[in-house]
One Martini backbone bead per residue (centre of mass of N, CA, C, O) as a GRO file, in nm:
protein
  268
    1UNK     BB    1   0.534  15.954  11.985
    2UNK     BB    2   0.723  15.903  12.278
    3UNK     BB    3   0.848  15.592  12.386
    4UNK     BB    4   0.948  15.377  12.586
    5UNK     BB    5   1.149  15.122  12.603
    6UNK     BB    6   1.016  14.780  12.560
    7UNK     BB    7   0.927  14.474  12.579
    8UNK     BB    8   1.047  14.274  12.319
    9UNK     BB    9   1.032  14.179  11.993
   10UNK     BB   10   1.277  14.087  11.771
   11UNK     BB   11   1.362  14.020  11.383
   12UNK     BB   12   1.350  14.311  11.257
   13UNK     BB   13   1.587  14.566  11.085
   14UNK     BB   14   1.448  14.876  10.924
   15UNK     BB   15   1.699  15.091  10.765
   16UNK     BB   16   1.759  15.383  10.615
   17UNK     BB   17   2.030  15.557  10.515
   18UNK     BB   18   2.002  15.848  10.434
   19UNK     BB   19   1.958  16.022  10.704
   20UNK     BB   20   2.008  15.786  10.892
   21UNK     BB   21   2.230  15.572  10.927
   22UNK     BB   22   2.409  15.731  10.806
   23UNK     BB   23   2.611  15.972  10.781
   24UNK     BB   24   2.749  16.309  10.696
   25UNK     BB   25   2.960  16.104  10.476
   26UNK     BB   26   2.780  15.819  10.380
   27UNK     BB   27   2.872  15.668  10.625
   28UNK     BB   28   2.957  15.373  10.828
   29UNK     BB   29   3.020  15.372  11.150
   30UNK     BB   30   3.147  15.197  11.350
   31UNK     BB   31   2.931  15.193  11.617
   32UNK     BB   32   2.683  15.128  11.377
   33UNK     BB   33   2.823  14.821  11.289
   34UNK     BB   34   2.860  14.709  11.563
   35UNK     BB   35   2.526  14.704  11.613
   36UNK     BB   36   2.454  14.529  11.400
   37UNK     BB   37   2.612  14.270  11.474
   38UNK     BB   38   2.500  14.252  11.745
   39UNK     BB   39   2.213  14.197  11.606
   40UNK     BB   40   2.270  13.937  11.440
   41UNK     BB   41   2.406  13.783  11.721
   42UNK     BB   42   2.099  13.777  11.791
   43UNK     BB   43   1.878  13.717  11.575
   44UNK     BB   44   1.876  14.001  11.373
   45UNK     BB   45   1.753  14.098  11.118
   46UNK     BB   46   1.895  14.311  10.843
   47UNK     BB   47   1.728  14.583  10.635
   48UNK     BB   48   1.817  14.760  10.382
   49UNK     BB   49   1.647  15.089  10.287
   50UNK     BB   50   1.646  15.224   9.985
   51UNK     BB   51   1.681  15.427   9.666
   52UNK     BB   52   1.903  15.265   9.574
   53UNK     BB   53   2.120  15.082   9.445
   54UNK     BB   54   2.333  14.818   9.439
   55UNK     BB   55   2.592  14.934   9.427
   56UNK     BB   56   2.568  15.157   9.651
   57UNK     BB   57   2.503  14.965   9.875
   58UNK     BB   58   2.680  14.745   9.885
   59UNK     BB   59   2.947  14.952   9.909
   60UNK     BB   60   2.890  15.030  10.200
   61UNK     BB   61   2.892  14.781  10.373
   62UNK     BB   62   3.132  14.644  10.251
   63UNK     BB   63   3.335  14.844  10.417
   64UNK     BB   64   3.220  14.803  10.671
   65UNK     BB   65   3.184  14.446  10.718
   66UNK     BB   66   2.827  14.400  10.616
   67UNK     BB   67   2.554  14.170  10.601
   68UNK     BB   68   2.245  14.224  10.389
   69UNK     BB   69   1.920  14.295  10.314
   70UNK     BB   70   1.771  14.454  10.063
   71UNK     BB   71   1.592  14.759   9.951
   72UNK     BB   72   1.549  14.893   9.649
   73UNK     BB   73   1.438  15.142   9.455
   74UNK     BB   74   1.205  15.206   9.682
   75UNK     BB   75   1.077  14.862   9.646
   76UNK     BB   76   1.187  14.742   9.338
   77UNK     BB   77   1.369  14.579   9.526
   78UNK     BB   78   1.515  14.216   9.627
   79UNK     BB   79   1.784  14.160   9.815
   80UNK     BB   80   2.025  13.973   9.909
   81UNK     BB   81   2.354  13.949  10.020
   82UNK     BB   82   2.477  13.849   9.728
   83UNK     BB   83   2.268  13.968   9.528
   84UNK     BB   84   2.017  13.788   9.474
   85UNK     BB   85   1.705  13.810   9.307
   86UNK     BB   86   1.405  13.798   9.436
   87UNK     BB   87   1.228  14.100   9.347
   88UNK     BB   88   1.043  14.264   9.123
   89UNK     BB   89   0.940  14.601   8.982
   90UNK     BB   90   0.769  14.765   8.686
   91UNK     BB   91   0.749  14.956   8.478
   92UNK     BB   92   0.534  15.047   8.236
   93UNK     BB   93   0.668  15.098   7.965
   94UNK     BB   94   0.466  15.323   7.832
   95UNK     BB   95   0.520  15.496   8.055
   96UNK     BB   96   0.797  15.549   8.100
   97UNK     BB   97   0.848  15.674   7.807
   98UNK     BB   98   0.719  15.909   7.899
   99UNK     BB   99   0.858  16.014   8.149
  100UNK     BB  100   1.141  16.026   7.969
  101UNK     BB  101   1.040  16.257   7.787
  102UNK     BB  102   0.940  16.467   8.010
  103UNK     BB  103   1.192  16.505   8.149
  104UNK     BB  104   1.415  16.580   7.901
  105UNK     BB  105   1.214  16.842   7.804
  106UNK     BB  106   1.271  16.934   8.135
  107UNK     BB  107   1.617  16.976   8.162
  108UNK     BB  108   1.684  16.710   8.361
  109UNK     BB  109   1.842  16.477   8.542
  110UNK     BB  110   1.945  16.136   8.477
  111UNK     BB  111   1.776  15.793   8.567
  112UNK     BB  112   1.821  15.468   8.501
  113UNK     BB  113   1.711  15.164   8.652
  114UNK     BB  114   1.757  14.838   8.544
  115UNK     BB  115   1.829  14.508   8.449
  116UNK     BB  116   2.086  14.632   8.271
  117UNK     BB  117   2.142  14.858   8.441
  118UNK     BB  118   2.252  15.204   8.468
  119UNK     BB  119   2.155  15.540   8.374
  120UNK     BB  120   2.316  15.851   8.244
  121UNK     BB  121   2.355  16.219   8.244
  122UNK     BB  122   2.486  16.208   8.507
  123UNK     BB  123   2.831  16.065   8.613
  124UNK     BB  124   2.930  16.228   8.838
  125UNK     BB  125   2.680  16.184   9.032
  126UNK     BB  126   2.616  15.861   8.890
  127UNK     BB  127   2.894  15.679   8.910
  128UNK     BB  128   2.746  15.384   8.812
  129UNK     BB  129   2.690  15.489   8.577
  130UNK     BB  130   2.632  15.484   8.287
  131UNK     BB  131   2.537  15.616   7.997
  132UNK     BB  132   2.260  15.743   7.787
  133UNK     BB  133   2.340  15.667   7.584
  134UNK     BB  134   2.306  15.360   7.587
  135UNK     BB  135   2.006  15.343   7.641
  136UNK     BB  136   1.916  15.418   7.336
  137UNK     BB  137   2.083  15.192   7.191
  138UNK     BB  138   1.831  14.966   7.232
  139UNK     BB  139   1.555  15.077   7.135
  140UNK     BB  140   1.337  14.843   7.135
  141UNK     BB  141   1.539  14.676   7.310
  142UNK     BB  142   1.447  14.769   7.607
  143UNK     BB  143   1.472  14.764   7.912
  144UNK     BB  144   1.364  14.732   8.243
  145UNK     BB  145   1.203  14.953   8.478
  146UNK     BB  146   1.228  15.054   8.814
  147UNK     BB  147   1.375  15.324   8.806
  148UNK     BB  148   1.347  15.692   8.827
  149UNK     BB  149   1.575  15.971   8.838
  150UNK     BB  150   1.510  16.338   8.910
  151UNK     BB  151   1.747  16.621   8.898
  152UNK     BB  152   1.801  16.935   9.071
  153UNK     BB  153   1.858  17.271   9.194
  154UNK     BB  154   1.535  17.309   9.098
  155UNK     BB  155   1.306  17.296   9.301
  156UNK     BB  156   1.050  17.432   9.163
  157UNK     BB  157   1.080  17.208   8.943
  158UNK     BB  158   1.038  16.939   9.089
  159UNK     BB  159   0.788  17.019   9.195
  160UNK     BB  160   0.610  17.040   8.905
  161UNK     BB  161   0.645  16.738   8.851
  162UNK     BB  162   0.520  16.617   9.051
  163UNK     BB  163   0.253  16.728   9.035
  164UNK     BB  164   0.224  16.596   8.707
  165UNK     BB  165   0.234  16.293   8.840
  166UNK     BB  166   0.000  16.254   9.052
  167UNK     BB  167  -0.218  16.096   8.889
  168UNK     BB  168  -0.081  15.886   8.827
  169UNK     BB  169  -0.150  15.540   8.847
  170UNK     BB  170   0.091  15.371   8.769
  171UNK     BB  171   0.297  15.590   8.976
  172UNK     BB  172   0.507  15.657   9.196
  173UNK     BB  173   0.577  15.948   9.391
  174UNK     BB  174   0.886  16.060   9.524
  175UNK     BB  175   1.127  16.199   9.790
  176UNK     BB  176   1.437  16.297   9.951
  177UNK     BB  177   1.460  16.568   9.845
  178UNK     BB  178   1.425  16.845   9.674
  179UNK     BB  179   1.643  16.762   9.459
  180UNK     BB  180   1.381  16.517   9.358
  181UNK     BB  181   1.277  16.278   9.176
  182UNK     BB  182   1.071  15.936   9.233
  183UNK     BB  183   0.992  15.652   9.000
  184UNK     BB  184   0.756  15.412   9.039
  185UNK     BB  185   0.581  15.206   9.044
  186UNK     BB  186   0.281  15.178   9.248
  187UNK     BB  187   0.385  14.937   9.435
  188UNK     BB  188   0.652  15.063   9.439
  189UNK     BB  189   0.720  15.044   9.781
  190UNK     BB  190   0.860  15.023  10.110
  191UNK     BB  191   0.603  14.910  10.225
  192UNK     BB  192   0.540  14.667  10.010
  193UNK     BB  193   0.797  14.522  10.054
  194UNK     BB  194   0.829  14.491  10.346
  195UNK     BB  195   0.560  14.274  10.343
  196UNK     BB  196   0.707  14.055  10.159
  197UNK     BB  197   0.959  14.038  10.370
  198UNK     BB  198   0.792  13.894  10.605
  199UNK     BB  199   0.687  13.672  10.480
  200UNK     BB  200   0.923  13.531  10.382
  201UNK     BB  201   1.047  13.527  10.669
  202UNK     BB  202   0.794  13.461  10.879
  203UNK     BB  203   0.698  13.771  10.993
  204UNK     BB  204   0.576  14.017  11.187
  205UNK     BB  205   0.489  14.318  11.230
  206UNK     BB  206   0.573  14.314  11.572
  207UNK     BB  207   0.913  14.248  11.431
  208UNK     BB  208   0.912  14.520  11.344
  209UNK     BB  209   1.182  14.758  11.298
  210UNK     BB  210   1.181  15.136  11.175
  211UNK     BB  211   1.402  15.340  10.971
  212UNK     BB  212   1.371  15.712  10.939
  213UNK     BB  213   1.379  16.085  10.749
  214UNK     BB  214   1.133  16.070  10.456
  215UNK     BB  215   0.949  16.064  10.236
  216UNK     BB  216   1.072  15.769  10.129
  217UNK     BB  217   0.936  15.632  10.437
  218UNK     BB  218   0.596  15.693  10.440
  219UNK     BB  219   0.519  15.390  10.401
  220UNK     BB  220   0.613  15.270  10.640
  221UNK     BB  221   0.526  15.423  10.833
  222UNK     BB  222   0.217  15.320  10.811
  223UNK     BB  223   0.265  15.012  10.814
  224UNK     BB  224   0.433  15.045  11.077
  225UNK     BB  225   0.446  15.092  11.379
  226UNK     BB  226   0.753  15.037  11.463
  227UNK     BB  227   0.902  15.315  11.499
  228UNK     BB  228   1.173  15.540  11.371
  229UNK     BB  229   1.307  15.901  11.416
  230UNK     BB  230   1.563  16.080  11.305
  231UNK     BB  231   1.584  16.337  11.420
  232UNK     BB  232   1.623  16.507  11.136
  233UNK     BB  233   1.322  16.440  11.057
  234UNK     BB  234   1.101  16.492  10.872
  235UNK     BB  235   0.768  16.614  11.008
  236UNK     BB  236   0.582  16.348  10.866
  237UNK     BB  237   0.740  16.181  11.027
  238UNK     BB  238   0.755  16.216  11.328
  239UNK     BB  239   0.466  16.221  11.360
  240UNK     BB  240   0.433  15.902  11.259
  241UNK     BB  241   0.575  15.794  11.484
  242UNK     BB  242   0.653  15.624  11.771
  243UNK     BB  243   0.973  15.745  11.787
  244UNK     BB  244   1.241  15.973  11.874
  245UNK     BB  245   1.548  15.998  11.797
  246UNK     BB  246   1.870  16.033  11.704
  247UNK     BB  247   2.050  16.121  11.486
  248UNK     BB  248   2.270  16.040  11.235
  249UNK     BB  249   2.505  16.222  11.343
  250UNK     BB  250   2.451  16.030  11.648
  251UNK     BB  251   2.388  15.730  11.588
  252UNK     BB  252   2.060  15.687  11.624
  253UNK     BB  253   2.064  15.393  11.560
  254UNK     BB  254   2.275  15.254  11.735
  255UNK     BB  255   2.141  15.369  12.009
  256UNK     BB  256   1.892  15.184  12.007
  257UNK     BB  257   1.959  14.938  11.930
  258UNK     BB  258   2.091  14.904  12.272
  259UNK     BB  259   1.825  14.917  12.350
  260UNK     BB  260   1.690  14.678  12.266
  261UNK     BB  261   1.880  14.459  12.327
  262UNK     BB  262   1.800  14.538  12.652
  263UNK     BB  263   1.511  14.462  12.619
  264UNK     BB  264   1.491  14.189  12.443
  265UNK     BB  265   1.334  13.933  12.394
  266UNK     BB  266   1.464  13.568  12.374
  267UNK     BB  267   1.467  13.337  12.070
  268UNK     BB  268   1.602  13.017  12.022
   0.00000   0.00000   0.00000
């Protein structure tokens, strides 16, 4: 449903990044930067949510000039903007395992990102990741795991995936493209962790507006009404959503944020 801009209330403004806030090049455009920081000076607080790790999301903001805080790993972690760690949630060990056992079986591509750092089987695709023969070398007293990412070419191969794991009752699954499967604990998901940061915050849920455009953004959508799909967001936000704007590549989360700003009322 599209409606107008209506006078509200707004204390926090939570967008994924990929496919939402980023452009077509993965980066903060400069309006982008601009509309956030406006919001941030009018004492609207901003929250990136996305499936990145503190590495490479702190690392896009830090280019751009701009302080948030994160909810990171699809919802398994929140950091404030210093990147001190507020919340964590972990994958029940003895499941990890099996799970990672199944991925390397199934000769997908993988990240394990956990309490000690994160590794991966292709450190040229996930860059900030050390390698995974380091992570086998930690042995019986192997680190906490937060996310598991298992990325391939072959769309029908991770769909496969996706499907054996599907009644696992410990572990919530979801992907942001064809070509991933994210893996988390069952509670760690973007909106059950935005609900536990808007009570840190003290804010109501009709005091937050969010933003996404893909499948690991459908638990936000469930639970906040006051959503923005972007013109790109697959057809399951869109129907989600409360209204659906421009585009990634067209600023669309930009120009938003100052139709709020213009329309919203302020409490100082």
């Amino acid at each position: 449903m599209n409606l107008g801009v209506q006078r509200m209330e707004v204390k926090i403004l939570a967008s994924d990044l990929d496919g939402t806030l980023l452009d077509q090049n993965s980066r903060i455009s400069e309006k982008t930067a601009k509309a956030i920081k406006e919001a941030q000076n009018a004492g609207i607080h901003f929250i990136a949510v996305t499936g990145r790790s503190w590495e490479t999301a702190h690392q896009i903001f830090q280019e751009a000039g701009i302080e948030v805080d994160y909810i990171l790993l699809n919802g398994a972690e929140f950091r404030i903007s210093s990147g001190e760690i507020i919340y964590q949630e972990f994958i029940q060990q003895d499941v990890a395992e099996k799970v990672i056992d199944y991925l390397l079986t199934a000769r997908v591509g993988l990240e394990v990102n956990t309490d000690k750092g994160d590794f991966s089987t292709d450190t040229d695709l996930c860059q900030t990741a050390s390698v995974f023969s380091e992570f086998l070398q930690f042995g019986e007293k192997k680190p906490k795991i937060l996310k598991l990412f298992a990325f391939s070419n072959e769309a029908i191969l991770m769909k496969n995936i996706k499907n054996h794991f599907s009644d696992w009752k410990e572990i919530f699954v979801t992907s942001s493209a064809v070509w991933n499967v994210e893996i988390t604990a069952s509670v760690a998901q973007k909106g059950n962790m935005l609900k536990k940061i808007i009570q840190y915050y003290g804010v109501s849920e009709d005091e937050v507006i969010i933003f996404g455009d893909g499948e690991n953004d459908e638990t936000m959508f469930q639970k906040f009404r006051r959503s923005r799909a972007v013109g790109n967001a697959v057809p399951l936000i869109r129907d989600l959503s409360e209204k659906v704007i421009g585009c990634n590549y067209e600023n669309g989360v930009a120009k938003e944020i100052y139709q709020i700003l213009n329309h919203r009322n302020f409490t100082k």
